[in-house]
ChimeraX commands (.cxc) that place a marker at each C-alpha (Angstrom):
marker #1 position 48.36,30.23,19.68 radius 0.5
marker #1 position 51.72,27.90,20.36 radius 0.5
marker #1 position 51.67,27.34,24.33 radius 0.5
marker #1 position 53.63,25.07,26.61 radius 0.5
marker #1 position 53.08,26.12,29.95 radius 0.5
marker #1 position 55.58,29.26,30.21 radius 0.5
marker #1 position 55.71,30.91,26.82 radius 0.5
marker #1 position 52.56,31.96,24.93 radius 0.5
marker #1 position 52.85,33.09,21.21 radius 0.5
marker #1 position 50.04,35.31,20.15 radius 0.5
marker #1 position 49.37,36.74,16.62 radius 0.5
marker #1 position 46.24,39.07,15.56 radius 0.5
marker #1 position 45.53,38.78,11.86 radius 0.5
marker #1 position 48.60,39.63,9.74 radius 0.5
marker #1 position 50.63,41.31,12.92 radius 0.5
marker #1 position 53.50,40.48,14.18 radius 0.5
marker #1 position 53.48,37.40,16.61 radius 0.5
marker #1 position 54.15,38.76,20.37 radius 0.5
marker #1 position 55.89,36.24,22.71 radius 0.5
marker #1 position 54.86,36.35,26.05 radius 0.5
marker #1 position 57.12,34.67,29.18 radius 0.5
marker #1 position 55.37,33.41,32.14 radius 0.5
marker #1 position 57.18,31.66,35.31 radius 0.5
marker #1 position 55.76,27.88,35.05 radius 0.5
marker #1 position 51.95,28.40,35.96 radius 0.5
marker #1 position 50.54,25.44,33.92 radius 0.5
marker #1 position 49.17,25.34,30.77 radius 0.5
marker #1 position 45.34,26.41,31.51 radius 0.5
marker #1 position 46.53,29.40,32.71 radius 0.5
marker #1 position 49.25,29.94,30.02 radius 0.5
marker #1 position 46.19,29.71,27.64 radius 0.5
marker #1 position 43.93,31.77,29.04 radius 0.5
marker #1 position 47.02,34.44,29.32 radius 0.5
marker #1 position 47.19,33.77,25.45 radius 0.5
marker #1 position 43.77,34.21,24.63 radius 0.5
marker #1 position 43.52,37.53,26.81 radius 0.5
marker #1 position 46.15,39.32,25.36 radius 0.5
marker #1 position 44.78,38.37,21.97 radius 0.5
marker #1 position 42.65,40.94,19.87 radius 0.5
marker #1 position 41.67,38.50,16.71 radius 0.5
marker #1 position 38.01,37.22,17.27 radius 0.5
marker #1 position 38.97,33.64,16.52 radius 0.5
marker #1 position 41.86,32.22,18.55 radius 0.5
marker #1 position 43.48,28.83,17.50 radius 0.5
marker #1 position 45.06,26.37,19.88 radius 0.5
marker #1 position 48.25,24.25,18.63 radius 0.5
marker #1 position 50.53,22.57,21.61 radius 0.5
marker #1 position 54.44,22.19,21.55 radius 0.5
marker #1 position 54.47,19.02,20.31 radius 0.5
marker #1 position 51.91,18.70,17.89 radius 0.5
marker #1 position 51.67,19.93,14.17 radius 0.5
marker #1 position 48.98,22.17,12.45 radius 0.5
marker #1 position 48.00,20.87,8.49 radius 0.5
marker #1 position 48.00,23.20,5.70 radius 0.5
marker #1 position 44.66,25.02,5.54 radius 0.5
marker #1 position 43.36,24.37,8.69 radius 0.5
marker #1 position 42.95,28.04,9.97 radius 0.5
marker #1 position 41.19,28.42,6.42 radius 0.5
marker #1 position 38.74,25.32,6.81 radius 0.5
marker #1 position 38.10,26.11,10.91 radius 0.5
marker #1 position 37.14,30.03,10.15 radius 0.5
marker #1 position 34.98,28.89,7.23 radius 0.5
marker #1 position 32.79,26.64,9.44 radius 0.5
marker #1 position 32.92,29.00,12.11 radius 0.5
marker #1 position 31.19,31.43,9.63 radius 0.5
marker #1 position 28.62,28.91,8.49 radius 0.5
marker #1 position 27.69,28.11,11.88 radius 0.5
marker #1 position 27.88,31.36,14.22 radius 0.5
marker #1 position 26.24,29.96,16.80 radius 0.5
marker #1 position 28.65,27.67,17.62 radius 0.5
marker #1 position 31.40,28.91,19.99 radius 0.5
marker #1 position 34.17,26.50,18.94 radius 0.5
marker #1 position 35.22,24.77,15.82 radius 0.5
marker #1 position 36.83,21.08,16.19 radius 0.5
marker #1 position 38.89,19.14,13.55 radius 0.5
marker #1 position 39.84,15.41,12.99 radius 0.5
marker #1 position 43.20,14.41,13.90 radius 0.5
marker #1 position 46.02,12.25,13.17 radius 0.5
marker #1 position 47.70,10.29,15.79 radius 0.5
marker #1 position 51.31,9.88,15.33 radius 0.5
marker #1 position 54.20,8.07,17.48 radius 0.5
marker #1 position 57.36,10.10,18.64 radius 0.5
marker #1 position 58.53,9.25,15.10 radius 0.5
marker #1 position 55.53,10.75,13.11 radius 0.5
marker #1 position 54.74,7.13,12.01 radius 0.5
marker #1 position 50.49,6.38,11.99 radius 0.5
marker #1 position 49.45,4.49,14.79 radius 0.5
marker #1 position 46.22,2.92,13.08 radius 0.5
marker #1 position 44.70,1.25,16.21 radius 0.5
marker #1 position 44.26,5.28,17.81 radius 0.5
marker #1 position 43.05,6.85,14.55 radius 0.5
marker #1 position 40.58,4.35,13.42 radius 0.5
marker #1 position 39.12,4.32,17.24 radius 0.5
marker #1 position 39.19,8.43,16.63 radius 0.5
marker #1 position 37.43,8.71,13.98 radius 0.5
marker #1 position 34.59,6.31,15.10 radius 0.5
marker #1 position 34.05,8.95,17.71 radius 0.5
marker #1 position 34.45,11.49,15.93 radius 0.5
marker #1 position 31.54,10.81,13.49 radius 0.5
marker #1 position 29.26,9.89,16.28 radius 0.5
marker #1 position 30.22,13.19,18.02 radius 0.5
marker #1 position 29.40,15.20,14.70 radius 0.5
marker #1 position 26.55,13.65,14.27 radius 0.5
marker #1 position 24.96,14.18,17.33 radius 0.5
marker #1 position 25.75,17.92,17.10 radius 0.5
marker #1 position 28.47,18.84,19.50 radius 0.5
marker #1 position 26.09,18.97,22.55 radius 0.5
marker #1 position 26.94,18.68,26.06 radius 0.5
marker #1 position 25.39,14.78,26.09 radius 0.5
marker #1 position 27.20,13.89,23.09 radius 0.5
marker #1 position 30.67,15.02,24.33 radius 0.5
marker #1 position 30.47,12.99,27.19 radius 0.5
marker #1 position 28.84,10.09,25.21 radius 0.5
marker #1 position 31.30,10.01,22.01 radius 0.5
marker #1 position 34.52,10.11,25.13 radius 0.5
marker #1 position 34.93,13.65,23.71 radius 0.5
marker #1 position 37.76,13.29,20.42 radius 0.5
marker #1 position 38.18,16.62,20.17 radius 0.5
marker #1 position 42.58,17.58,20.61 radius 0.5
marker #1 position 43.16,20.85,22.16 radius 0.5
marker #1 position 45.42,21.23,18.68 radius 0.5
marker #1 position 42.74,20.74,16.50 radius 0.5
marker #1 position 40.51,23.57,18.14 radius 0.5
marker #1 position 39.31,26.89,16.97 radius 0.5
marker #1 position 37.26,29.03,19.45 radius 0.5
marker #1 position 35.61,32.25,19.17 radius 0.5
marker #1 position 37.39,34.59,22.05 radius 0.5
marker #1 position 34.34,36.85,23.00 radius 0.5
marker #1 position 33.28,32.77,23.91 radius 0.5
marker #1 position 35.76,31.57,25.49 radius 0.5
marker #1 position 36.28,34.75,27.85 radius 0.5
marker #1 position 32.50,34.61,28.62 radius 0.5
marker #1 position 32.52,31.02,30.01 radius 0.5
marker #1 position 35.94,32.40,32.13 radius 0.5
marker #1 position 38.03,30.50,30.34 radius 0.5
marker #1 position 40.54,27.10,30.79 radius 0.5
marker #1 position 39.63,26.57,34.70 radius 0.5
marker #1 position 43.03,26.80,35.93 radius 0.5
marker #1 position 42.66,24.02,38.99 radius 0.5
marker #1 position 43.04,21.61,35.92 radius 0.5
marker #1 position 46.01,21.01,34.10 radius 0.5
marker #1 position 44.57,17.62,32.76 radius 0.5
marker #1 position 41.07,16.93,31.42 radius 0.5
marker #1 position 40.72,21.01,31.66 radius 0.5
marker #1 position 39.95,20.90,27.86 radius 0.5
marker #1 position 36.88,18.40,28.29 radius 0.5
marker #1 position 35.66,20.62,30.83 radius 0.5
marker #1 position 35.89,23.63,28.94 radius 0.5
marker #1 position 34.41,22.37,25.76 radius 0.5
marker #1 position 31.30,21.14,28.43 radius 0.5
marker #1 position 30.81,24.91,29.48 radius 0.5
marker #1 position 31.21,26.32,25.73 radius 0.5
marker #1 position 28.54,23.89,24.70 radius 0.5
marker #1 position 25.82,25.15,26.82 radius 0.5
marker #1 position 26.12,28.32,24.67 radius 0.5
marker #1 position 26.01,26.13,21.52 radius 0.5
marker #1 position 26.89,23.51,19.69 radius 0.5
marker #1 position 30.08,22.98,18.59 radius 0.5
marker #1 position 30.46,22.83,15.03 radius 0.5
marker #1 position 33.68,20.09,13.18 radius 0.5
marker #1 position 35.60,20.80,10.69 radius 0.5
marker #1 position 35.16,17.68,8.96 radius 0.5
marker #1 position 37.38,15.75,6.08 radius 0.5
marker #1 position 41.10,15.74,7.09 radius 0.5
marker #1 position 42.68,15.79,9.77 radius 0.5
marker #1 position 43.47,19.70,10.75 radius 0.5
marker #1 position 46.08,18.66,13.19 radius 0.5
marker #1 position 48.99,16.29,14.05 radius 0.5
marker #1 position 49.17,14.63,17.62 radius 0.5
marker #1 position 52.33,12.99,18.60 radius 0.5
marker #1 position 51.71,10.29,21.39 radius 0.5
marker #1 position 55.34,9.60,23.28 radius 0.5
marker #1 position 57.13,8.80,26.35 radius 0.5
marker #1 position 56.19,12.63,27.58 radius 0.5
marker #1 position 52.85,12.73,27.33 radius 0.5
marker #1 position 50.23,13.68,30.52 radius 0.5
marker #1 position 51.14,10.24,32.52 radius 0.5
marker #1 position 48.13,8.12,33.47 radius 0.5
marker #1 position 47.42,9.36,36.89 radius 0.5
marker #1 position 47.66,13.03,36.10 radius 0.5
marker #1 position 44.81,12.42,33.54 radius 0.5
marker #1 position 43.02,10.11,35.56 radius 0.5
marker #1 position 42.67,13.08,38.38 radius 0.5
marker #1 position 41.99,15.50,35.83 radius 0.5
marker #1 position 38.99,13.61,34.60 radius 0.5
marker #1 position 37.70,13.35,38.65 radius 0.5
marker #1 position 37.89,17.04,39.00 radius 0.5
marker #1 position 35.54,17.06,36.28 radius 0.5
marker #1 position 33.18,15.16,36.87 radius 0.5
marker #1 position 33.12,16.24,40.61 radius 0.5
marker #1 position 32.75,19.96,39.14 radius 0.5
marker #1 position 30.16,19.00,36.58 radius 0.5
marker #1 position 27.76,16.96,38.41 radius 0.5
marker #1 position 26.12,18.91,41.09 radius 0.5
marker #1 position 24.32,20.25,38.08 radius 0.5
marker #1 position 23.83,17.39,35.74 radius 0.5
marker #1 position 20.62,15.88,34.88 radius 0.5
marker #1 position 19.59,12.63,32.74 radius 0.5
marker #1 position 21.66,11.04,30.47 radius 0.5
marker #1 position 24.32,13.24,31.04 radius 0.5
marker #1 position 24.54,12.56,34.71 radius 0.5
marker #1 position 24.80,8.77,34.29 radius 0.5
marker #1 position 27.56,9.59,31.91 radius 0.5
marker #1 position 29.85,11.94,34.71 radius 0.5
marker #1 position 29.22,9.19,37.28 radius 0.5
marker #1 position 30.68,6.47,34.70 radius 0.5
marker #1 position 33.58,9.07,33.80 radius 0.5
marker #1 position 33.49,9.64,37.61 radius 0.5
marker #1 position 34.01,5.42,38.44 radius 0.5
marker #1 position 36.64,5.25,35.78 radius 0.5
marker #1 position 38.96,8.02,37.43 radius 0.5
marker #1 position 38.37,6.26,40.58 radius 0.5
marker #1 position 39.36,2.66,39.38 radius 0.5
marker #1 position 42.16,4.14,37.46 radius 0.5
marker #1 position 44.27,5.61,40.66 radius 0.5
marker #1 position 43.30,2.54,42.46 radius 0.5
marker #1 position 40.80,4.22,44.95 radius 0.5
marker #1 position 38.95,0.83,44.91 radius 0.5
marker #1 position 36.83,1.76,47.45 radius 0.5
marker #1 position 35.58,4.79,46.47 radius 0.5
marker #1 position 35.25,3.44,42.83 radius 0.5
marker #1 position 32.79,0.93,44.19 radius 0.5
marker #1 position 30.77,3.46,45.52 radius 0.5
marker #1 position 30.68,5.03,42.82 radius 0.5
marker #1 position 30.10,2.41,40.53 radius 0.5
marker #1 position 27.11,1.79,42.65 radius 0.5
marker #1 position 26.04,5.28,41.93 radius 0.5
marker #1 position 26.42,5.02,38.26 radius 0.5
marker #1 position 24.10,1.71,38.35 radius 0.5
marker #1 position 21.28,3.28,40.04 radius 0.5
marker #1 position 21.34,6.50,37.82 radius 0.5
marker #1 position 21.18,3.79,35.05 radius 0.5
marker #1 position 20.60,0.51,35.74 radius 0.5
marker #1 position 22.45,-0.98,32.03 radius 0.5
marker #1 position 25.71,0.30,33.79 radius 0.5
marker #1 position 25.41,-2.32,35.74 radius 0.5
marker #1 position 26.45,-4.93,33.47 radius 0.5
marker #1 position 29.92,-3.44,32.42 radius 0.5
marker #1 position 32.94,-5.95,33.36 radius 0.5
marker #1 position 34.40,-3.35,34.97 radius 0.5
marker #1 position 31.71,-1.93,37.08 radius 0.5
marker #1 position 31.31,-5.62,37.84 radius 0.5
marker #1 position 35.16,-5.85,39.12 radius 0.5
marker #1 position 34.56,-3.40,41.22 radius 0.5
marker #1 position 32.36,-5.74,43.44 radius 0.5
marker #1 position 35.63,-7.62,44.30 radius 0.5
marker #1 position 37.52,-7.47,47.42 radius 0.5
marker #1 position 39.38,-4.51,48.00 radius 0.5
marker #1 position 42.77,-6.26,48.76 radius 0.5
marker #1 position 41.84,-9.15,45.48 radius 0.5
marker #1 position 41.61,-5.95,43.53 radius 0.5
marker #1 position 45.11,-4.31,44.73 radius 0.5
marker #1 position 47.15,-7.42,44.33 radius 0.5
marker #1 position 45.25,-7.81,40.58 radius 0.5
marker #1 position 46.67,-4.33,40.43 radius 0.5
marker #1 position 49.86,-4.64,41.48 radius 0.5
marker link #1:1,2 radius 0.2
marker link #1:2,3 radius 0.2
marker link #1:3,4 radius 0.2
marker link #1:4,5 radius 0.2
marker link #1:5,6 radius 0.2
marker link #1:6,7 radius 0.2
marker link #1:7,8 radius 0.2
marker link #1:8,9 radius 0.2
marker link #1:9,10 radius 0.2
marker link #1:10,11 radius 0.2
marker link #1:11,12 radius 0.2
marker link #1:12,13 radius 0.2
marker link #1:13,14 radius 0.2
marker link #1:14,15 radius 0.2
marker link #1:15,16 radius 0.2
marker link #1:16,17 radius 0.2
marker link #1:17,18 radius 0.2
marker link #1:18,19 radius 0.2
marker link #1:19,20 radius 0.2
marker link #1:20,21 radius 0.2
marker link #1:21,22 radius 0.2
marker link #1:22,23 radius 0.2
marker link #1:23,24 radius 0.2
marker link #1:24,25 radius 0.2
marker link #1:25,26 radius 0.2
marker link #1:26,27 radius 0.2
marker link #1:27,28 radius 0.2
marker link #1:28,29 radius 0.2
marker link #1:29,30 radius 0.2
marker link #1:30,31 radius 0.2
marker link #1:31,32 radius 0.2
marker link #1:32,33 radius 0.2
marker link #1:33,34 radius 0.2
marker link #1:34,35 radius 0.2
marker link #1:35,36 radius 0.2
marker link #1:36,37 radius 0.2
marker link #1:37,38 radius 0.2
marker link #1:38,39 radius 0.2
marker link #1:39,40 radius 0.2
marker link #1:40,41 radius 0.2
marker link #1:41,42 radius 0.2
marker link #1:42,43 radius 0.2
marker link #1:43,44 radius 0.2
marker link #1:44,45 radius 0.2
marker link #1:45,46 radius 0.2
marker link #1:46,47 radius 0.2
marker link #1:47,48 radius 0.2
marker link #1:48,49 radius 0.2
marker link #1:49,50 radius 0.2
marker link #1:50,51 radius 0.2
marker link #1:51,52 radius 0.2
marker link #1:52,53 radius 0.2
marker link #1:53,54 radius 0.2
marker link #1:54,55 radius 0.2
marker link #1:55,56 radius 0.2
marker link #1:56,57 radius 0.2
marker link #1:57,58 radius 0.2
marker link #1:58,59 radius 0.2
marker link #1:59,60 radius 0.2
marker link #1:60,61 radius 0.2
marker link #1:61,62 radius 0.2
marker link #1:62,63 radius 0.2
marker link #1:63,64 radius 0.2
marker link #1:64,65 radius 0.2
marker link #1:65,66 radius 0.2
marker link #1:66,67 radius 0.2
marker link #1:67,68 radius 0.2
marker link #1:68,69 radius 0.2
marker link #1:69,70 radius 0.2
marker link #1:70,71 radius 0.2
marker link #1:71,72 radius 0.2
marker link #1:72,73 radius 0.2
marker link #1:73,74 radius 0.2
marker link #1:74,75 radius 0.2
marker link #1:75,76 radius 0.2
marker link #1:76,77 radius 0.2
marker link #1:77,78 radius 0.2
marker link #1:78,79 radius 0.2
marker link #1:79,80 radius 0.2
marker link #1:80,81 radius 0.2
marker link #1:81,82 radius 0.2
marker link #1:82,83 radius 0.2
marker link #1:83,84 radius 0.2
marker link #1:84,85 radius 0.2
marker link #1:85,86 radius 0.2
marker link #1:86,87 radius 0.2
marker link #1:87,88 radius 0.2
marker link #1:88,89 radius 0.2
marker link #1:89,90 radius 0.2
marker link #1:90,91 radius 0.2
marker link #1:91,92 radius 0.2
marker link #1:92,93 radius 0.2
marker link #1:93,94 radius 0.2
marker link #1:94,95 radius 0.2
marker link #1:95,96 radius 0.2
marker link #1:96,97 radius 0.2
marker link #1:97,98 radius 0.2
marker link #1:98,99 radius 0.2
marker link #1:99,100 radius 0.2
marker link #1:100,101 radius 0.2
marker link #1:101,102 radius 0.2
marker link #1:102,103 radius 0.2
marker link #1:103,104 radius 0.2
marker link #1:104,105 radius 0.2
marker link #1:105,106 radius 0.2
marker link #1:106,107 radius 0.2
marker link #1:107,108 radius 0.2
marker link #1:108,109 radius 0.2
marker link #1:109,110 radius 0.2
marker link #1:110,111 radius 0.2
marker link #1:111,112 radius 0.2
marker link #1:112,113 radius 0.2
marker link #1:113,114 radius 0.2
marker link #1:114,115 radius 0.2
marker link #1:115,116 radius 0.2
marker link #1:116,117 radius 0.2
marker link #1:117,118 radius 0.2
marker link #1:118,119 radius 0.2
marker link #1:119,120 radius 0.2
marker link #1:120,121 radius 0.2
marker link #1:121,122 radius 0.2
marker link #1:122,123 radius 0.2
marker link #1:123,124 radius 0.2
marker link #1:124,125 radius 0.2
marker link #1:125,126 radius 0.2
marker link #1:126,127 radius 0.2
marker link #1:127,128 radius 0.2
marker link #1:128,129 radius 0.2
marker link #1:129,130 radius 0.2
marker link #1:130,131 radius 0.2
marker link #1:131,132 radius 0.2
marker link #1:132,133 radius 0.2
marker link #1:133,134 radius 0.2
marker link #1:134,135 radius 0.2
marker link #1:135,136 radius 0.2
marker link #1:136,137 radius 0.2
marker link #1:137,138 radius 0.2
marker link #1:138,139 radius 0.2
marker link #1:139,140 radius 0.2
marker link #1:140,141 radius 0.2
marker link #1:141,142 radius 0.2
marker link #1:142,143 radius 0.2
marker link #1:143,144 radius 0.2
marker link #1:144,145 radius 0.2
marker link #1:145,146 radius 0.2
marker link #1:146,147 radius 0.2
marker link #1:147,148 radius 0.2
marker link #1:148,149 radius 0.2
marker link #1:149,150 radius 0.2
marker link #1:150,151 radius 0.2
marker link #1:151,152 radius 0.2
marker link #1:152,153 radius 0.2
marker link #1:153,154 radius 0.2
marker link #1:154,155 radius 0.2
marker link #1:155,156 radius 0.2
marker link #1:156,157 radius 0.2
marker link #1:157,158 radius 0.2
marker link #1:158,159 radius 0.2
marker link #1:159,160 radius 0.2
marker link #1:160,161 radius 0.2
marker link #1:161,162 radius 0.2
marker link #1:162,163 radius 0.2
marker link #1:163,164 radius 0.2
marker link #1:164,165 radius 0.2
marker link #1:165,166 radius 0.2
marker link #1:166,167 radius 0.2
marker link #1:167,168 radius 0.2
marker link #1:168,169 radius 0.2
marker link #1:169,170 radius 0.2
marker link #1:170,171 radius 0.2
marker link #1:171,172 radius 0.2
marker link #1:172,173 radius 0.2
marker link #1:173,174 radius 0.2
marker link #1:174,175 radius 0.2
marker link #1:175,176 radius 0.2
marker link #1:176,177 radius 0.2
marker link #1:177,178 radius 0.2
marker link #1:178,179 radius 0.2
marker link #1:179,180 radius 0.2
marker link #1:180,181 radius 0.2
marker link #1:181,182 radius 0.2
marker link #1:182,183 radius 0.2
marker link #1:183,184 radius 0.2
marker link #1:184,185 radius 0.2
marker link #1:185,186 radius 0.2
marker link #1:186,187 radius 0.2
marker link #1:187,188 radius 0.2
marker link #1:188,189 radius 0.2
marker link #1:189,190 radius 0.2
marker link #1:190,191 radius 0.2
marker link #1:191,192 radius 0.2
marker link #1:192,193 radius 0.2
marker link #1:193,194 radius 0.2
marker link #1:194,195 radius 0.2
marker link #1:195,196 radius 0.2
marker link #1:196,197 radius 0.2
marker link #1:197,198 radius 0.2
marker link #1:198,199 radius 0.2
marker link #1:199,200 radius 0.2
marker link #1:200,201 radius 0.2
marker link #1:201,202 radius 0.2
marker link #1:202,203 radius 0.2
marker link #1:203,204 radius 0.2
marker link #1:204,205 radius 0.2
marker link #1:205,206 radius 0.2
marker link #1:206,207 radius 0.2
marker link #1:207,208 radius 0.2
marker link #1:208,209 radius 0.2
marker link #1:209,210 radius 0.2
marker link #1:210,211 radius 0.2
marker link #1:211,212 radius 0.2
marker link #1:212,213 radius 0.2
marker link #1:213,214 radius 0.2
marker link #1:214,215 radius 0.2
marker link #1:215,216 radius 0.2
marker link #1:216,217 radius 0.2
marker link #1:217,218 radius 0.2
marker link #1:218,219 radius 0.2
marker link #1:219,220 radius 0.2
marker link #1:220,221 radius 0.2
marker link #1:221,222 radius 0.2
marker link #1:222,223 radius 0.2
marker link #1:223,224 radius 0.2
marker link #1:224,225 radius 0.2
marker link #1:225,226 radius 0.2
marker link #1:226,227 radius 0.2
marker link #1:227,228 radius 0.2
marker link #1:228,229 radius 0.2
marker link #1:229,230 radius 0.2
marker link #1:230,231 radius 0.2
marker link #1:231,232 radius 0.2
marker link #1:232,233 radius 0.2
marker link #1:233,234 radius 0.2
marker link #1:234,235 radius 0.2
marker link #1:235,236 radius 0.2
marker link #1:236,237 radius 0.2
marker link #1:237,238 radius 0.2
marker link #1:238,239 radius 0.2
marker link #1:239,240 radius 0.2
marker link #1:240,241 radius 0.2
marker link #1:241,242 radius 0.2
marker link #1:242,243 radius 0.2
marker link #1:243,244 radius 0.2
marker link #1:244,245 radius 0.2
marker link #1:245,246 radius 0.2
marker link #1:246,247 radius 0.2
marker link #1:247,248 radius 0.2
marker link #1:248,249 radius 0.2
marker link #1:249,250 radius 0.2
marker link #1:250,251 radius 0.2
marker link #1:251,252 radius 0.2
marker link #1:252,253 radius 0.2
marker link #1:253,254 radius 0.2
marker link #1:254,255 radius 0.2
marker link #1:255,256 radius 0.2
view
């Protein structure tokens, strides 16, 4: 599925792709659109901008197939600047996370603890799945894949397509800007915590301080540092949860 935020191509198998026009709506909601109008079991994700590698669809369904318990199928990716060029620095901090995510099993605490590398582009899901769990919550239009790869992982797993990278993403001046993403990633953790227990509750309340601290609530990001540190006391040693303990106005000139 190619989808960015008012057109949705769908194709079923070998049929003939169907495009599908939608007044500006966002791109959760484009997605789900996508998905529901879909009939193929497996549904693969592949933004404007990005680029799918040869044999991806191939390598995704196959692991899909050896693991069908696992609602969605991740890849590797390459990170690329607006002129396809590497950017090394992004791709070697990827694929540490990456390994750590797959080899902790694509669980719900191991998302949140590898900082989730999993691209939207480099996704496979199964649709019966993805309907099920309702879905790309549509009061996100940043951070809304983290939280749906949370709620497919309670069914399961999620199982990588490991080796190459399945997918192409090009970082450039366009991109989700900082603050979008930074809210996106508050929503959440707001959404996902009320029900969190253990490890991965001191996890949302980091995620949660580092939204906070990032659109300069400094206030609230001390409270909630303080909340991450009591859920687990190590937190408490991060420089930035540390910061935090600063003046208010020190920490908005610092800022800017």
């Amino acid at each position: 599925m190619v989808e960015d935020g008012t057109e949705v191509l769908t194709q079923a198998d070998v049929a003939p792709a169907r495009l599908i026009r939608l007044p500006r709506v966002g791109r959760s909601r484009a997605r789900n659109v996508g998905v529901e109008a879909a009939s193929a079991p497996l549904v693969a994700f592949l933004d404007a901008d990005d680029l799918s590698r040869p044999g991806r669809l191939e390598r995704q369904r196959a692991a899909l197939e050896a693991a069908p318990a696992a609602p969605l199928c991740f890849g590797p990716v390459e990170v690329v600047d607006g002129e396809l060029a590497p950017l090394d620095a992004w791709n070697e901090l990827l694929a540490r996370r990456f390994r750590a995510l797959v080899s902790a099993g694509g669980t719900y605490e191991a998302i949140l603890e590898s900082r989730c590398p999993i691209y939207t582009s480099a996704t496979m899901v199964r649709r019966e799945a993805f309907l099920e769990v309702g879905g790309y919550d549509p009061r996100f239009d940043a951070y809304e894949d983290l939280d749906l790869y949370l709620r497919l992982s309670r069914q399961g797993g999620l199982v990588a397509a490991a080796g190459e990278p399945v997918a192409t993403y090009r970082l450039h001046g366009a991109n989700t800007g900082s603050d979008r993403l930074y809210e996106g990633l508050l929503g959440v953790a707001d959404k996902h915590l009320p029900e969190a227990t253990g490890r991965s509750r001191s996890l949302l309340l980091e995620r949660r301080f580092e939204a906070l601290w990032g659109l300069r609530r400094f206030r609230a990001a001390r409270r909630a540092a303080l909340d991450a540190a009591r859920a687990e006391p190590r937190l408490a040693a991060r420089p930035r949860l540390l910061a935090s303990l600063l003046p208010t106005a020190l920490l908005e000139r610092r800022r800017g």
